[in-house]
C-alpha positions as CSV (number, residue, x, y, z in Angstrom):
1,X,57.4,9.3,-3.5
2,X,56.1,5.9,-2.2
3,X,58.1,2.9,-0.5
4,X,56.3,0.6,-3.2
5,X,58.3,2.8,-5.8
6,X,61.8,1.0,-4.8
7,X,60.3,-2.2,-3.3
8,X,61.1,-5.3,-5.0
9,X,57.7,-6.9,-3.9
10,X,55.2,-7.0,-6.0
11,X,51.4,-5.5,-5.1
12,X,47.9,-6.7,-5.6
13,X,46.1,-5.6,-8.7
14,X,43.6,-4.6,-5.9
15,X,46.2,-2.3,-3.9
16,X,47.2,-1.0,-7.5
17,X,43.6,0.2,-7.9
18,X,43.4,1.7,-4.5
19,X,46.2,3.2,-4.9
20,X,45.1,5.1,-8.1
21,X,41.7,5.5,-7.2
22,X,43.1,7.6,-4.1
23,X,45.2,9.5,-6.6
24,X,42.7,10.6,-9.0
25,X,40.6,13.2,-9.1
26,X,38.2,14.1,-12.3
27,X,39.4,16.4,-14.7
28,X,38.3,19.8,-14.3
29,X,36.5,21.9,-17.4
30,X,33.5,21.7,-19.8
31,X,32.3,22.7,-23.3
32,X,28.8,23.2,-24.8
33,X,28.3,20.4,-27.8
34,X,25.4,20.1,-30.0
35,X,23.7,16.7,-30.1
36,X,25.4,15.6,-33.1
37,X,28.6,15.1,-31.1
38,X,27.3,14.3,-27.5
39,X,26.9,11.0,-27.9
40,X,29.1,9.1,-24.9
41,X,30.0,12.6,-23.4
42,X,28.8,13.4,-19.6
43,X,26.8,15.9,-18.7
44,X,27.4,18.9,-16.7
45,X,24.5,20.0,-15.2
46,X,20.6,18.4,-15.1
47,X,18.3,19.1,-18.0
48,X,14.5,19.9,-17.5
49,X,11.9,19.6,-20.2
50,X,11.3,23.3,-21.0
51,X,7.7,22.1,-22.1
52,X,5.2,19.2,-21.5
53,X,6.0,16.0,-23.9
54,X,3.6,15.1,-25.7
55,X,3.0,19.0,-26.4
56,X,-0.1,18.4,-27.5
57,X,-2.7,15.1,-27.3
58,X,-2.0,12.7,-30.3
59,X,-3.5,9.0,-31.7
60,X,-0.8,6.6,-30.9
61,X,-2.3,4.4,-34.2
62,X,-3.9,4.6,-37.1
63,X,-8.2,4.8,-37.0
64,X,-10.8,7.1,-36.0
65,X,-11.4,10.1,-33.1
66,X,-14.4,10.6,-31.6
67,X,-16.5,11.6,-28.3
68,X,-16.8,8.2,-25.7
69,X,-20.6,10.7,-25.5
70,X,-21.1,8.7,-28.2
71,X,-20.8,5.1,-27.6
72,X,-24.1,3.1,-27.5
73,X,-24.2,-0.6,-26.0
74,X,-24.7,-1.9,-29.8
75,X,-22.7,-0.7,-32.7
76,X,-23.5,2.5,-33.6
77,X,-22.9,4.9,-36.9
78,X,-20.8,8.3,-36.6
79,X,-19.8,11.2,-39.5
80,X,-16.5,11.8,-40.8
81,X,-16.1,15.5,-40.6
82,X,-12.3,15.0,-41.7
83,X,-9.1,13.7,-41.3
84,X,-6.4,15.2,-38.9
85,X,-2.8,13.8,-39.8
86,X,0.6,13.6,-38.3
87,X,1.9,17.3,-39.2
88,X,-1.6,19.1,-40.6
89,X,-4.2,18.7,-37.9
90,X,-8.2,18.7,-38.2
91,X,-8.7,22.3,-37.7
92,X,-12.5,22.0,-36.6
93,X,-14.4,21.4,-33.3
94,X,-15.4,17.8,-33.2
95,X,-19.6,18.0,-32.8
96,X,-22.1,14.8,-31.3
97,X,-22.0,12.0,-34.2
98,X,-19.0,13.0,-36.0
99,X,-15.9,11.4,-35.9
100,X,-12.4,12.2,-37.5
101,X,-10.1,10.1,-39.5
102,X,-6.6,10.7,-37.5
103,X,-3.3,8.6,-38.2
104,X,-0.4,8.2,-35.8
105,X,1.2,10.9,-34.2
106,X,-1.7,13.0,-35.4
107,X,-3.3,15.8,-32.8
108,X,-6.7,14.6,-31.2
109,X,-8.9,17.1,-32.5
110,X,-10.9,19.1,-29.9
111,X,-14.2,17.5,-28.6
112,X,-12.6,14.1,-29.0
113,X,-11.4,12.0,-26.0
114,X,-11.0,8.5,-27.8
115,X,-10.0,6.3,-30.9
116,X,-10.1,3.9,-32.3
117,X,-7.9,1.6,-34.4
118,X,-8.6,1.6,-38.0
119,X,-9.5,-2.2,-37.8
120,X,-12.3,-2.5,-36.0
121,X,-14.9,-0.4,-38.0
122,X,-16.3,-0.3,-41.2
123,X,-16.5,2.8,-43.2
124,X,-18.9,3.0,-46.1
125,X,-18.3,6.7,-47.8
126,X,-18.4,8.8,-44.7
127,X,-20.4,6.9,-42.7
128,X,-18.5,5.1,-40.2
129,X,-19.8,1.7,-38.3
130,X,-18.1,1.8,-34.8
131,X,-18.7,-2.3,-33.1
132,X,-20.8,-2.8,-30.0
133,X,-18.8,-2.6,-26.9
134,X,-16.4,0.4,-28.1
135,X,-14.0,1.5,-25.2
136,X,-13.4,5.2,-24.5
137,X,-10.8,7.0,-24.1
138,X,-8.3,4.7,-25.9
139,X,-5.3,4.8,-27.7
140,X,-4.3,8.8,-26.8
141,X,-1.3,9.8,-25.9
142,X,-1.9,13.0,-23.3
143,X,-0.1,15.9,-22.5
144,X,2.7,15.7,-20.2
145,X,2.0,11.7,-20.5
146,X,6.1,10.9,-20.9
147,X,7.7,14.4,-19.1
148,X,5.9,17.3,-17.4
149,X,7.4,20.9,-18.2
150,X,10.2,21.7,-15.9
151,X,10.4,18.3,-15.0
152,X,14.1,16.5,-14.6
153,X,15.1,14.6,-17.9
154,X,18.2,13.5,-17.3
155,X,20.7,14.0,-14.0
156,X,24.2,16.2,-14.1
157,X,27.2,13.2,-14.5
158,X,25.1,11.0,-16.7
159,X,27.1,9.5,-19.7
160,X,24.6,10.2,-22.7
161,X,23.6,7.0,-24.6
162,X,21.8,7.1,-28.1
163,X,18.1,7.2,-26.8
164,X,19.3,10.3,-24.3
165,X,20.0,12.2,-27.6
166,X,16.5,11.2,-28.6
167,X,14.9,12.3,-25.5
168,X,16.5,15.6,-25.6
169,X,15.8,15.9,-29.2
170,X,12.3,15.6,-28.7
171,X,12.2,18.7,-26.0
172,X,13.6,20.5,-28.5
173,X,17.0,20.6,-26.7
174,X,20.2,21.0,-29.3
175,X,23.0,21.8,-27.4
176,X,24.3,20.2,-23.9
177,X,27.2,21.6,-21.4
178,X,29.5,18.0,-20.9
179,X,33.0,17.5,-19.1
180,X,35.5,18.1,-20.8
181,X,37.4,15.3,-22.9
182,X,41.1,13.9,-21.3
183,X,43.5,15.0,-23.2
184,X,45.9,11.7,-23.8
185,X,49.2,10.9,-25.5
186,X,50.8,8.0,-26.2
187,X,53.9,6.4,-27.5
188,X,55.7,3.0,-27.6
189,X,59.5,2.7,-26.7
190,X,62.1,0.6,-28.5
191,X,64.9,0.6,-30.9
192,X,63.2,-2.6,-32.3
193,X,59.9,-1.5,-33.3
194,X,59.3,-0.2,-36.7
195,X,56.3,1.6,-38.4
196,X,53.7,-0.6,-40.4
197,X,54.4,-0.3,-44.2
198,X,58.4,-0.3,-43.5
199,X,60.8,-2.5,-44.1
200,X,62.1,-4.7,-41.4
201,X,65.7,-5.5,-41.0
202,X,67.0,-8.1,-38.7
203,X,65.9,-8.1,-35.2
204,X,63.4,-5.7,-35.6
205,X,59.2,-6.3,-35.1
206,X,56.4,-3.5,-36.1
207,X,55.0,-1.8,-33.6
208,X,51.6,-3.3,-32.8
209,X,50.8,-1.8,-29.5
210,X,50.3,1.9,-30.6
211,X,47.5,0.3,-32.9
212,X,46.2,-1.5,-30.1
213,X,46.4,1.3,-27.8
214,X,44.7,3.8,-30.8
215,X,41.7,1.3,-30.5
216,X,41.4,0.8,-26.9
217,X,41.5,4.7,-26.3
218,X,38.7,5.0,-29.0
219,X,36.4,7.4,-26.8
220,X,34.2,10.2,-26.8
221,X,35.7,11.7,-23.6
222,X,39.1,10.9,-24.9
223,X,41.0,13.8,-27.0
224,X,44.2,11.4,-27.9
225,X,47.9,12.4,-29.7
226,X,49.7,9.6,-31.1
227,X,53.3,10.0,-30.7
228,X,54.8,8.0,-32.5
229,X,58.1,5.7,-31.4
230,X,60.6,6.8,-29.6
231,X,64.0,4.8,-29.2
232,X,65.5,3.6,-26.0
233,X,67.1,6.9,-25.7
234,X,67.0,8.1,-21.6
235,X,67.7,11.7,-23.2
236,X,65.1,11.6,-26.0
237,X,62.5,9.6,-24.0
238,X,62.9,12.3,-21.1
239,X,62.5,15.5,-23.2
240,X,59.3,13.9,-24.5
241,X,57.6,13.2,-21.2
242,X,58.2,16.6,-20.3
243,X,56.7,18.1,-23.4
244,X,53.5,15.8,-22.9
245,X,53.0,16.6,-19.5
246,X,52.8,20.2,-20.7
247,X,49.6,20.0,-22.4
248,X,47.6,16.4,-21.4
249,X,45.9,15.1,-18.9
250,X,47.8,11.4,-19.1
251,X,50.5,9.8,-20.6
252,X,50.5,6.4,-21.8
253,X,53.6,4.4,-22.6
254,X,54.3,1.1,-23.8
255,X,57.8,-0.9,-23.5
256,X,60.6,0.3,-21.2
257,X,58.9,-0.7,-17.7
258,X,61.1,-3.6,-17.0
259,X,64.5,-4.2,-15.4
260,X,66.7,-4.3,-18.6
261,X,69.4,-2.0,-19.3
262,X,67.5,0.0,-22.0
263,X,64.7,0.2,-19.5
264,X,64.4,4.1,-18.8
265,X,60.9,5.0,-17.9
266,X,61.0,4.2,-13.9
267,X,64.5,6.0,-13.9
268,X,62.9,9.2,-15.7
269,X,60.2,9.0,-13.8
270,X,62.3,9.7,-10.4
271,X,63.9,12.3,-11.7
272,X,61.2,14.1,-13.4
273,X,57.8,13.4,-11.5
274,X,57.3,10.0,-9.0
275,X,56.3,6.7,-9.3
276,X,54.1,5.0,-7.1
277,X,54.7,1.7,-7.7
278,X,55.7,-0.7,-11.1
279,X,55.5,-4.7,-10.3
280,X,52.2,-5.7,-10.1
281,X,51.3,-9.6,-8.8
282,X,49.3,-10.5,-12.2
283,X,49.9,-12.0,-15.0
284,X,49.9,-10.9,-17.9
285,X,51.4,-7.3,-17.1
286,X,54.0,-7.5,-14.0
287,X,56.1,-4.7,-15.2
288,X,54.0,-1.8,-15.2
289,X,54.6,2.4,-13.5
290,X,52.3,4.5,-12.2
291,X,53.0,8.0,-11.0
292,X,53.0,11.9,-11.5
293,X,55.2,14.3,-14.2
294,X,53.5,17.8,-13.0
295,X,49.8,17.6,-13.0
296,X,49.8,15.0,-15.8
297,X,49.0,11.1,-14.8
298,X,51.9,8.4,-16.1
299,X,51.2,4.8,-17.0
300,X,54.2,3.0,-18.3
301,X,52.4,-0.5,-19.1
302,X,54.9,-3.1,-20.4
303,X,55.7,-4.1,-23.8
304,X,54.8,-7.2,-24.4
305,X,51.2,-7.0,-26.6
306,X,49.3,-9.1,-24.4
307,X,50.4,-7.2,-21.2
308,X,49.6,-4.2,-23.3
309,X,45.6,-5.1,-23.2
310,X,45.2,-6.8,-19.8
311,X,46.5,-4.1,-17.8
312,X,44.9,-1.2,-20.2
313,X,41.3,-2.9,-19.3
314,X,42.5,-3.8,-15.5
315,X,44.4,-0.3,-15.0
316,X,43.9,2.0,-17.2
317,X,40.4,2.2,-18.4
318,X,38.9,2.2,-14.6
319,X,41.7,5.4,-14.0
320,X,40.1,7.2,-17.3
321,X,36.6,6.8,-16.2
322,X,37.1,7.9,-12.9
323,X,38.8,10.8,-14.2
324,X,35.8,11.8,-16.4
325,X,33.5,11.2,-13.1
326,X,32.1,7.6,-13.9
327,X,31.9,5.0,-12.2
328,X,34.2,1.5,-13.5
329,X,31.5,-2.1,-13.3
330,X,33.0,-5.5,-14.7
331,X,30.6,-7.9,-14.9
332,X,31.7,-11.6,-13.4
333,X,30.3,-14.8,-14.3
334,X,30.7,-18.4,-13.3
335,X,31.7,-21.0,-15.7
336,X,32.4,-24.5,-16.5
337,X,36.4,-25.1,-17.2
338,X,36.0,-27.6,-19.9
339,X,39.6,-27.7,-20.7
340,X,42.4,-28.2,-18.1
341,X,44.3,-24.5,-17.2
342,X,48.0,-24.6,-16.3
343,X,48.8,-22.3,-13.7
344,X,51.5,-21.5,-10.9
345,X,50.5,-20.2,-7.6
346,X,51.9,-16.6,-6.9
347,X,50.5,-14.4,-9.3
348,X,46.8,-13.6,-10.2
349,X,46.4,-14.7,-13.8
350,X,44.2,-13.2,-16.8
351,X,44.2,-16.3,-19.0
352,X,42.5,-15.9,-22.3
353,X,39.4,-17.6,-22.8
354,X,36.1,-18.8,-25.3
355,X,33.2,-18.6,-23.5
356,X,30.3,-19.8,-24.5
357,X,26.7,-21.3,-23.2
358,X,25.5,-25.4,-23.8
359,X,22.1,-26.0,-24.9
360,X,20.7,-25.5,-21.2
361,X,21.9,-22.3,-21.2
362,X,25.2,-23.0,-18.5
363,X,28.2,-20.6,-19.1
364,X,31.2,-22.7,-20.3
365,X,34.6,-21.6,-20.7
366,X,38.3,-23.2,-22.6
367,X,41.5,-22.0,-23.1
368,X,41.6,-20.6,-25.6
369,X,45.3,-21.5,-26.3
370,X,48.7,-20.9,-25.4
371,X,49.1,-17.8,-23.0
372,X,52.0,-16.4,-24.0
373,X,52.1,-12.4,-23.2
374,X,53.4,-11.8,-27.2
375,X,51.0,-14.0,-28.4
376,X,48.4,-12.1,-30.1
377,X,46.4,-14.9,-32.0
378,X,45.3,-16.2,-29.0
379,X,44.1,-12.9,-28.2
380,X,42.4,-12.4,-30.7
381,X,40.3,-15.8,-30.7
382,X,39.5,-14.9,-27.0
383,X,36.1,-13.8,-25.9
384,X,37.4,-13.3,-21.8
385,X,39.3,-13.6,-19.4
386,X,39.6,-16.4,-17.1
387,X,40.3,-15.1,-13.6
388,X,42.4,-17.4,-11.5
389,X,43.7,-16.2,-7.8
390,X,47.1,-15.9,-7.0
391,X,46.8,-18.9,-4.7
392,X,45.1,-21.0,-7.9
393,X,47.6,-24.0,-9.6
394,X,46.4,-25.8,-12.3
395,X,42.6,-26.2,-12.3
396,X,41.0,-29.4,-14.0
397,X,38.3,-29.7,-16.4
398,X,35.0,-29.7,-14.7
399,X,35.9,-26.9,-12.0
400,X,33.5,-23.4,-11.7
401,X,35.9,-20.8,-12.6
402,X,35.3,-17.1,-12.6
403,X,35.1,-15.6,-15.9
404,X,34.8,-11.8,-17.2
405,X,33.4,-11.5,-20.9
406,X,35.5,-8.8,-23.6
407,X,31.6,-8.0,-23.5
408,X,28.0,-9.1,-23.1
409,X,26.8,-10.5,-26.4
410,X,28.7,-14.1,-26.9
């Protein structure tokens, strides 16, 4: 167990991150999946084209094969002998003056080294009028032209996207060996929260953050268990920590990370696993536990709904990608503050922010309204963050500010 775990200090979101980073390690395991569920998953091992793509040499458009033996200085007249088309090839031996009518994708019939597009010669039965100036050995795709045979297609620890699925689709490769997903559960704490669809009595709010948690977890390397609310019982809350840990990889909880009475999960945490440290210096999301039960990873992020989401995307997603062997980029950008931000020196701040770009394409950047850590409309009308220092006070209209988007397209 750590000194940070009973400090009263509070640490750097950048010591957090060290901190965890010098924790982790990836998961361990793999599976074999077929294509139509590897999207997002990361590979094992490298994969080699088992044979040359293009397989075979094939008109990338529409028009007309031929010999370049052929071409004359001034137009000149060729044969159609037949027509070779994408799936059912010309099946002869191109001969001097003939030519072949070929679409896309189509196999260059043998004795043919060129074509040409459909649109520059005129065909009168099966005579065709090639122009003066033809160019050889055009518009054919050749073999081994994208990837040779045994050639590397893609690298061991790549993260498949959509056009990697193609690519190995296309050498005829169905099924991949890829990590295996992190096994997550989650659960929010509080004798408050209620189900969506119940009734509320007095004092009590529905729980939002499991929701918000279900869609921020949304992965293919993720294998998550919701489970549900548990109430601010030490007893309850301990027994299903311990059954977690049994069969996941990490546990996330919401609620029960601060310094009330009803706060259990740092208590548990000593007496069950350990705790490396739970106040961090930003803002939104001071209260929040890191630490061990057994082999299984704890965050106890705090309750409030805005906490919730800045320190999963601050804390939490970089830990999960680094346990499924990727690597964690933000992108940064500088804006314009157009509107004044209110700050107190002390803590870095996450203020939620619009972002957008002025007619000479400068980034520009408002509040984007009260920052409350339970206020969710605000939130939700936010396109980033606005990313102020903990030495930062207020900071006027006009300022460059440093700004990182909820994503790239604005």
């Amino acid at each position: 167990m750590t000194d940070l775990c009973h400090s009263n200090s509070l640490i750097s979101l950048s010591q957090a991150l060290e901190n965890i980073s010098n924790t982790l390690s990836p998961v361990k395991g793999e599976e074999v999946v077929n294509l139509h569920t590897a999207l997002g998953r990361v590979l094992i091992e490298n994969c080699s084209a088992p044979f040359d793509l293009p397989a075979f040499p094939n008109s990338s458009m529409d028009g007309y094969a031929f010999t370049s033996a052929d071409i004359q200085k001034s137009a000149f007249e060729l044969i159609q002998a037949g027509i070779s088309w994408a799936g059912r090839p010309f099946d002869g031996i191109l001969a001097r003056g003939q030519c072949v009518r070929i679409f896309t994708g189509a196999v260059v019939p043998a004795g043919a080294d060129s074509v040409i597009m459909q649109e520059l010669v005129e065909a009168i039965d099966s005579t065709i009028r090639f122009p003066a100036n033809t160019q050889a050995r055009q518009n054919i795709r050749f073999v081994g032209e994208d990837v040779k045979q045994h050639e590397c297609l893609l690298l061991a620890a790549k993260q498949l996207t959509a056009i990697d699925l193609g690519l190995l689709a296309s050498a005829g490769i169905y099924e991949v060996r890829v990590k295996r997903k992190i096994r997550i559960a989650y659960f929010s704490t509080g004798d408050e929260l209620r189900p969506v669809g119940s009734r509320l009595a007095e004092g009590q709010i529905y729980d939002s953050n499991r929701y918000t948690l279900a869609a921020l977890l949304e992965n293919p390397c993720h294998q998550v268990n919701d489970l549900g609310v548990i109430a601010d019982n030490k007893a309850q809350i301990r027994l299903s920590l311990l059954q977690a840990a049994q069969s996941h990889d990490v546990i996330i909880t919401t609620g029960g990370a601060s310094v009330g009475d009803a706060d259990f999960i740092k208590e548990i945490l000593d007496e069950i696993g350990r705790v490396d440290f739970w106040k961090l210096a930003i803002k939104p999301g001071k209260p929040l536990a890191f630490g061990r039960i057994q082999d299984c990873y704890f965050f106890g992020l705090p309750g409030n709904p805005i906490s919730v989401i800045a320190t999963y995307q601050q804390i939490v997603t970089p830990a999960l990608r680094q346990l499924t062997a990727l690597t964690h980029k933000v992108i940064h950008l500088k804006a314009v503050c157009k509107s004044p931000l209110y700050k107190k020196p002390g803590r870095q701040e996450f203020q939620r922010g619009v972002l957008s770009q002025n007619n000479s394409g400068e980034f520009e950047v408002i509040s984007a309204g009260k920052q409350g850590s339970n206020i969710l409309s605000v939130g939700s009308r936010a396109n980033c963050y606005i990313i102020l220092t903990s030495e930062q006070g207020n900071v006027d209209p006009g300022k460059l500010v440093l700004v990182e988007p909820f994503n790239l397209f604005l």
